[in-house]
N, C-alpha and C positions, 0 to 999 in steps of 0.2 A: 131286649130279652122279652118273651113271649111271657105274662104273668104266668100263668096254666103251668106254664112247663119251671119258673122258677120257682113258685110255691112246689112243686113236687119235688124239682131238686135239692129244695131248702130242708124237706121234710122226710130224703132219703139220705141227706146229709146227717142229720139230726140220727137216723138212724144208724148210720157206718160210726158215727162218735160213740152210739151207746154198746157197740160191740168190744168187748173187754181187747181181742187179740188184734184189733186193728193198728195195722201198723204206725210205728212214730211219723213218720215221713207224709202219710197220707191224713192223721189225726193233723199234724202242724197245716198245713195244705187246706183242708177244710176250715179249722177256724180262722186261718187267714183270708182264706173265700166269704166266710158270714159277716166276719167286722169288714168287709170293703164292700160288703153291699149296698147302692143308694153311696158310693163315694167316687172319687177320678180313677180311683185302683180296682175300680171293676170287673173290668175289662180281663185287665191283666191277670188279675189273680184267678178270673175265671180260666184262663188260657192257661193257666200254672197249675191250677187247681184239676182239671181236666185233664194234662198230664200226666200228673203222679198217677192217676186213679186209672189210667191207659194202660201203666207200668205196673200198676199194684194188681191187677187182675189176673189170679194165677192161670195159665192153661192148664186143658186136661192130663198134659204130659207130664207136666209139671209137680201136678197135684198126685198122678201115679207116682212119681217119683218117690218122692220127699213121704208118700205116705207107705211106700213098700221100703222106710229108709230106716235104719238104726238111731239115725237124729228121730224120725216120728215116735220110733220104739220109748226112746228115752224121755223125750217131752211128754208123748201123751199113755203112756204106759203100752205092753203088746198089745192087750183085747181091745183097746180103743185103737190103736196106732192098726191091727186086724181089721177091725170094724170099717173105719176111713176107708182102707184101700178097698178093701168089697165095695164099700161106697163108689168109689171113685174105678171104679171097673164098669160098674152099674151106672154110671153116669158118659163114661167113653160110650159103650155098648149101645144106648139109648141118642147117640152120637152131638152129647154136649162138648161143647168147643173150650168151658170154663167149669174154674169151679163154682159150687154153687154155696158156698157157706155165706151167711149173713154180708160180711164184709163184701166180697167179692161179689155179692147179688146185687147187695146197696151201689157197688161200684158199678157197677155195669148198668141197670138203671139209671144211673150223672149221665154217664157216658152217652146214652143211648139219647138223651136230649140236647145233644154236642150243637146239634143245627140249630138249635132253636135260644141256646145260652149265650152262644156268640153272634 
């Protein structure tokens, strides 16, 4: 592992944990990735770690979805559950491939250092 690129991972890790709605899956996955650092399960846990965060990254279709949904209505109230999907029109249109909220940015960031962690 390329130091450069794992202090940034480490430090956009740090970042996707401080995000309240990050998911379980992805929350376990990280801090299994920071206590195996400097151990034999390195490796592994990067390649696991790395994973989840491949699969936790919503696409923009996806993000349309789920925020022009009844489930977003109900979670995040209308005018915010409103707001999102403008958002996320505004973000296809400008032609983003993902969402762009904390979590999934952090995610995509790991991600994008994939060559350099393994």
């Amino acid at each position: 592992m390329k130091k450069e690129a794992l202090d940034l991972a480490v430090a956009k890790t740090k970042e996707l944990l401080n995000v309240p709605y990050c998911c379980a899956e992805a929350r376990a996955a990280a801090n299994a990735w920071l206590e195996a650092l400097g151990t034999e399960r390195e490796t592994e846990e990067t390649k696991k770690y790395l994973a989840e965060l491949e699969e936790d990254i919503e696409p923009i279709d996806g993000l349309l979805a789920f925020a022009g949904s009844d489930a977003a209505k109900a979670h995040l109230g209308e005018e915010a559950a409103k707001a999102m999907l403008a958002h996320a029109k505004e973000l296809k249109a400008a032609g983003a491939k993902y969402c762009d909220c904390e979590a999934c940015s952090a995610a995509a960031a790991i991600v994008a250092l994939k060559d350099q962690l393994l």
